[in-house]
VEXDREN-2710 file (C-alpha; in Angstrom, 1 decimal):
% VEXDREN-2710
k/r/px/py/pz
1/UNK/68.2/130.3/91.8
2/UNK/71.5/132.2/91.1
3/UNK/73.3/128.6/90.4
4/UNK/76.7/129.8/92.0
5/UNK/77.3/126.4/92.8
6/UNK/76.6/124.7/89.2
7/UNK/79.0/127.5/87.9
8/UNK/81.6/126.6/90.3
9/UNK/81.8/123.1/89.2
10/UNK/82.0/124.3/86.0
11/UNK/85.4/126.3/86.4
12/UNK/87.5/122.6/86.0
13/UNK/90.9/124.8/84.4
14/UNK/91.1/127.2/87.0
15/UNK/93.0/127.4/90.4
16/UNK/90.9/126.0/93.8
17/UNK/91.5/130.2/94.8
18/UNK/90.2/131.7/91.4
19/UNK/87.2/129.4/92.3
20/UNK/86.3/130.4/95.4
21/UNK/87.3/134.3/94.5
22/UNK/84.4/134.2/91.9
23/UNK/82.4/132.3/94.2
24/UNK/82.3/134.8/97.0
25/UNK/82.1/137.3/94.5
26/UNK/79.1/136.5/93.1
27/UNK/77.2/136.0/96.0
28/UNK/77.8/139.4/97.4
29/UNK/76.4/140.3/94.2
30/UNK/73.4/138.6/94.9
31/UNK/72.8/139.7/98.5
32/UNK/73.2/143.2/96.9
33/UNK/70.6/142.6/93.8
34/UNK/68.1/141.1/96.4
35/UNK/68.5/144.4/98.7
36/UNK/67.9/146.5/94.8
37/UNK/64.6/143.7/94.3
38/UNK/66.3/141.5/91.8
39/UNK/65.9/137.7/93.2
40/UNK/67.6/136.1/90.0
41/UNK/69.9/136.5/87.2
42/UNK/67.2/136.9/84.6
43/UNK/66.7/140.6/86.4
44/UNK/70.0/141.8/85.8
45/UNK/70.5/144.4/83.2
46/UNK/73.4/146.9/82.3
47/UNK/72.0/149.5/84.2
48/UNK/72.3/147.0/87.5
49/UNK/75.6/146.2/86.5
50/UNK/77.0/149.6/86.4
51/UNK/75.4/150.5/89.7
52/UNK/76.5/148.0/91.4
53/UNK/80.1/149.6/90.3
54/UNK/79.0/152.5/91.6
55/UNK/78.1/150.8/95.0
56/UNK/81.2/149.5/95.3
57/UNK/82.8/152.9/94.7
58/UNK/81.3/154.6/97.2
59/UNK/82.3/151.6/99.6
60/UNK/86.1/152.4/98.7
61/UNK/87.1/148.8/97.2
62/UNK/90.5/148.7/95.6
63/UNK/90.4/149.4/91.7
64/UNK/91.9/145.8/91.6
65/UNK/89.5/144.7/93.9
66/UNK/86.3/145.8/91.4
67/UNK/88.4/144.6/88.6
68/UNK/87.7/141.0/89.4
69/UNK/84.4/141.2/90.7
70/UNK/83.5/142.6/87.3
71/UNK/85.9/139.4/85.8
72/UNK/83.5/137.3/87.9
73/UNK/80.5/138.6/86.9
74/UNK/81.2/138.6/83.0
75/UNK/82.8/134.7/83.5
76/UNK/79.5/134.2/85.3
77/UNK/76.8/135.7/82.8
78/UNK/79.0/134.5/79.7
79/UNK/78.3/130.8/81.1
80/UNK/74.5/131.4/81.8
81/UNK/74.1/132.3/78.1
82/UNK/76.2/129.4/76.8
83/UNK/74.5/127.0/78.8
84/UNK/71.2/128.7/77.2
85/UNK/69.7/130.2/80.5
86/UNK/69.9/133.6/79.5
87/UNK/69.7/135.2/76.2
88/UNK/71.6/138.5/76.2
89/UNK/74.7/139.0/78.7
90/UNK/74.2/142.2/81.0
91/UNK/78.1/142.7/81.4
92/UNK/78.6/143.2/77.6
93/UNK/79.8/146.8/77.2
94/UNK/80.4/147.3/81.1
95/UNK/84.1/148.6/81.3
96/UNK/85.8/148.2/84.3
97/UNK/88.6/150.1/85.8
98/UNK/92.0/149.6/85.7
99/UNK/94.2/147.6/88.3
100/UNK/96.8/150.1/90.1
101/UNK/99.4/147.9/87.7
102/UNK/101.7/147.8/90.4
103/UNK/104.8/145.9/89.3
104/UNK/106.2/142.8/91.2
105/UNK/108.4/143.2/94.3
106/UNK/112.0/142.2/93.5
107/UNK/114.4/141.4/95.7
108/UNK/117.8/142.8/95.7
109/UNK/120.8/140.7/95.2
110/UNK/122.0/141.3/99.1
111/UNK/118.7/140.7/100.7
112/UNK/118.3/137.6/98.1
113/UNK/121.7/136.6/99.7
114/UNK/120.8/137.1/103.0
115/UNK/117.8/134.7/102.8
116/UNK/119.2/131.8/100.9
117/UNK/122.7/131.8/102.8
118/UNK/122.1/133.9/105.9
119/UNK/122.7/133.2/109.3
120/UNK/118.6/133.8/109.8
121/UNK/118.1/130.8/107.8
122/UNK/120.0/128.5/109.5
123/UNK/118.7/127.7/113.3
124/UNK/121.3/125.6/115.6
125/UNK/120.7/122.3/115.1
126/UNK/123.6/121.1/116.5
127/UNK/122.0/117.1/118.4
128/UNK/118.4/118.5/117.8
129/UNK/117.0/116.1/114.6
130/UNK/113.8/117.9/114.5
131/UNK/115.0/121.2/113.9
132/UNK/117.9/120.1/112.0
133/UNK/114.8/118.1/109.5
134/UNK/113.6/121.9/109.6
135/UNK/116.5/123.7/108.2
136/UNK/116.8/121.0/105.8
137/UNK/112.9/121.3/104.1
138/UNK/112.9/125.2/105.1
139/UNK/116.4/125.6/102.8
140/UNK/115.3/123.1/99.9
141/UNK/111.8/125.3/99.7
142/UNK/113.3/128.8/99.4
143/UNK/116.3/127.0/97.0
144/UNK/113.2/125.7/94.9
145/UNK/110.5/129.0/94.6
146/UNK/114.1/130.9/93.6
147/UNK/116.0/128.5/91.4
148/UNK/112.9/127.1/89.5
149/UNK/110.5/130.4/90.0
150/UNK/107.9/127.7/90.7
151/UNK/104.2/129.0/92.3
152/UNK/103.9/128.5/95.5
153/UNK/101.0/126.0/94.7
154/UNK/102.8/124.6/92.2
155/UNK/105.7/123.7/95.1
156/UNK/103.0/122.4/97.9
157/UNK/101.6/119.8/95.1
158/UNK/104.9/118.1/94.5
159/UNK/105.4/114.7/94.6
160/UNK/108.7/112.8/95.0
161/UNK/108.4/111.4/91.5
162/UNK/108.3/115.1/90.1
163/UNK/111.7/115.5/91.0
164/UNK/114.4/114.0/88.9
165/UNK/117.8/115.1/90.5
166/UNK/120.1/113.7/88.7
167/UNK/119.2/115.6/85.0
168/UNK/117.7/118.6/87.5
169/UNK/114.7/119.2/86.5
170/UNK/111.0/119.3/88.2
171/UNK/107.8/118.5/86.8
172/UNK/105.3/120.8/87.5
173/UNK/101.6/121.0/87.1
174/UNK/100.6/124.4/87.0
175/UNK/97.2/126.3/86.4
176/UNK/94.4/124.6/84.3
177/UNK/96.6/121.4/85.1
178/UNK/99.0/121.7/83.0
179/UNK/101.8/120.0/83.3
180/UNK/105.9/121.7/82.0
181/UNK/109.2/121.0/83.2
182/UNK/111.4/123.4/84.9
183/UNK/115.7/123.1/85.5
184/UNK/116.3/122.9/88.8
185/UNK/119.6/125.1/89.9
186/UNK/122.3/123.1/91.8
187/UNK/121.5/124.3/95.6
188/UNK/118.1/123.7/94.8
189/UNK/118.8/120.4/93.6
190/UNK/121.3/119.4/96.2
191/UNK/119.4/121.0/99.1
192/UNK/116.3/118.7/97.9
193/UNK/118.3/115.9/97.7
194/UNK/119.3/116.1/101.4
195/UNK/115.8/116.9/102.4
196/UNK/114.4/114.5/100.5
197/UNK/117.3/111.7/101.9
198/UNK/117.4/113.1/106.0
199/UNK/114.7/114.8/106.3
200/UNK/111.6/114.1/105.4
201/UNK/111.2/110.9/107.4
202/UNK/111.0/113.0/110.6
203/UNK/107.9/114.6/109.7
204/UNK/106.2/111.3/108.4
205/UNK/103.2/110.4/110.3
206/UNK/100.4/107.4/109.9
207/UNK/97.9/109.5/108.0
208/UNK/101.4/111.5/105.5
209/UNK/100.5/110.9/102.2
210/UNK/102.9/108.9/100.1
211/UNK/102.9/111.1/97.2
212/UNK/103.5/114.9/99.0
213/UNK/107.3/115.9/98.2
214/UNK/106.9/118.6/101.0
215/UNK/105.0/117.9/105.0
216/UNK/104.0/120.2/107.4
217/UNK/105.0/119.7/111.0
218/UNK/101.9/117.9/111.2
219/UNK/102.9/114.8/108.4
220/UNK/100.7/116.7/105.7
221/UNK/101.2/118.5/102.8
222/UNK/103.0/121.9/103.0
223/UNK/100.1/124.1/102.1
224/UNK/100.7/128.0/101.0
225/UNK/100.4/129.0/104.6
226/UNK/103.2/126.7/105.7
227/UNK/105.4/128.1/102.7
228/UNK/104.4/131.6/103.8
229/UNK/105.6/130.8/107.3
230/UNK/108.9/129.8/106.2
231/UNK/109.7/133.1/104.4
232/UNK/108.5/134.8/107.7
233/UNK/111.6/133.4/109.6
234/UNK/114.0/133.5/107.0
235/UNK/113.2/136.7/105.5
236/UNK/114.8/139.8/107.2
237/UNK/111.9/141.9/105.9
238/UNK/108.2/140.9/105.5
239/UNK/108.3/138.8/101.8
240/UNK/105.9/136.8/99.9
241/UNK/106.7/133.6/98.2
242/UNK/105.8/135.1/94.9
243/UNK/108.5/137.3/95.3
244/UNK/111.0/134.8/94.9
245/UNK/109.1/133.8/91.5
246/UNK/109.3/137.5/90.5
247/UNK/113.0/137.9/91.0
248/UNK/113.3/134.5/89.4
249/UNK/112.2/136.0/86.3
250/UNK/113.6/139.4/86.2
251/UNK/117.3/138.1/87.3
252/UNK/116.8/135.8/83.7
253/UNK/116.3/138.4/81.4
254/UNK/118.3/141.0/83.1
255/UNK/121.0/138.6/82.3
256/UNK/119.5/138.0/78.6
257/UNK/117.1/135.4/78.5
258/UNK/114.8/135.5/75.6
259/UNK/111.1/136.7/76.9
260/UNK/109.2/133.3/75.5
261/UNK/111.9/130.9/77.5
262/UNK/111.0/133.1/80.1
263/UNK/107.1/132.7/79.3
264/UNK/107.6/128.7/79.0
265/UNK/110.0/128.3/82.3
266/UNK/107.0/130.3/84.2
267/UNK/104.1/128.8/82.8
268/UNK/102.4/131.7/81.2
269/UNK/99.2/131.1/79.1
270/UNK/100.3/134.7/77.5
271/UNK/103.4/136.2/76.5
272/UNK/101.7/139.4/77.8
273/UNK/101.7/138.2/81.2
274/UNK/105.2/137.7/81.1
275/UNK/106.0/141.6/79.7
276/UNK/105.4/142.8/83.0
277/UNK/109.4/141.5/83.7
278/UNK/110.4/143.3/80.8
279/UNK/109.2/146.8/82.7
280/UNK/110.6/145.5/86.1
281/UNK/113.9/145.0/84.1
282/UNK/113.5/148.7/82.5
283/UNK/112.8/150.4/86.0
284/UNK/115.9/148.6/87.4
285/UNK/118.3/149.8/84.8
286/UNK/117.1/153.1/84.9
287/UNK/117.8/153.1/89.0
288/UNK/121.4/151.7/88.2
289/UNK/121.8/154.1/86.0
290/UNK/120.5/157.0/88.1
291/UNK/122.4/156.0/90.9
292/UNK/126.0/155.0/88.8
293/UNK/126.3/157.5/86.1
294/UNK/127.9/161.0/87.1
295/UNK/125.8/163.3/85.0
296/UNK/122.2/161.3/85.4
END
């Protein structure tokens, strides 16, 4: 009746996790209409809308958190009037409230240091192939989200033929499967090269797919959990992978890279998107200078 399912399948340019966000999202809306009396989407009306906000209000969801259910919901009642099920859109007019706009975690140049070349990176491997197959795939991942600021999707769906090591550079397919190409930095393209060459073939099994750049320790393809799991044991502190995409972007234009390369090298659809490195950059000089100059 509510046709989550029909609406899924029409969301073909966005991410598998954008999917199933607005998916969840609109059926806890519709448990919640049913509980007000309204079985289908032709009962919704503004007034709905906005109590619903309310609900969640009282139920102390995150502002970021009601920002995309109410993203879901206009995506969702935008599509029932194109496809002509609906006449007038019940979102229209419904403001919602403002993310926290926290700005991206970057990591400083030490602890950056630390997990690419410390010792917490590197296990004994010393007559141990397995774990020295490990340190190989674990180094060439961390080299790659850094050097190339690549998602951490982006990463688990490379294939070998995306990587072209001798020019450096990584073909990527990014949201709404779009496809750029990223320089590779040299330890990322060396320590791919020797994972690639001496390790990989220790984690092949019968059912490994041919085309997955990085496995799992069980012969599949690295998924974002796997790539989370490797930061855990490198990382000296709790990080996410995205963090390594964050300080990939910041350390370019703090050392004066033009904001669209920026934009094009991470795959923004909008330049906006990008700005938000501009302010990490701002809050960073002010803290150097805050912390260097005598009379700040």
């Amino acid at each position: 009746m509510w046709r989550v399912d029909e609406f899924a399948r029409s969301l073909t340019s966005s991410s598998p996790a954008t999917v199933a966000a607005y998916t969840s999202d609109l059926r806890s809306f519709a448990e919640w209409a049913a509980r007000a009396g309204v079985e289908e989407p032709a009962g919704v009306t503004r007034v709905l809308v906005r109590r619903y906000l309310a609900f969640l209000g009282t139920r102390r969801y995150a502002r970021r958190s009601v920002a995309r259910k109410v993203a879901s919901l206009r995506r969702y009642f935008h599509w029932l009037v194109r496809t002509g099920v609906l006449a007038v859109d019940p979102t229209v007019g419904v403001s919602a409230p403002r993310g926290e706009g926290r700005l991206p975690r970057v990591l400083g140049r030490a602890e950056l240091e630390d997990l690419l070349d410390g010792p917490a990176r590197r296990p004994a491997v010393a007559g141990d192939p397995w774990q020295t197959a490990v340190a190989l795939r674990d180094e060439a991942i961390l080299e790659l989200l850094y050097g190339s600021g690549l998602r951490v999707s982006e990463l688990c769906g490379l294939r070998p033929a995306d990587l072209d090591l001798k020019r450096r550079l990584v073909k990527v397919w990014g949201k709404g499967s779009k496809q750029r190409q990223v320089p590779m930095s040299v330890p990322a393209a060396e320590a791919t090269d020797r994972w690639l060459r001496h390790g990989r073939s220790h984690f092949v099994r019968d059912e490994t797919p041919a085309d997955a750049a990085f496995l799992n320790s069980r012969g599949r393809r690295l998924g974002p959990r796997d790539a989370r799991r490797v930061l855990d044991r490198a990382a000296a502190a709790p990080t996410h992978p995205h963090a390594l995409r964050h300080t990939f972007a910041t350390h370019l234009l703090d050392g004066g890279a033009d904001l669209r390369a920026v934009q094009e090298l991470l795959g923004h659809a909008s330049l906006q998107t990008t700005q938000v490195y501009t302010h990490v950059s701002k809050e960073r000089l002010l803290h150097v200078y805050e912390r260097s100059h005598p009379r700040a």
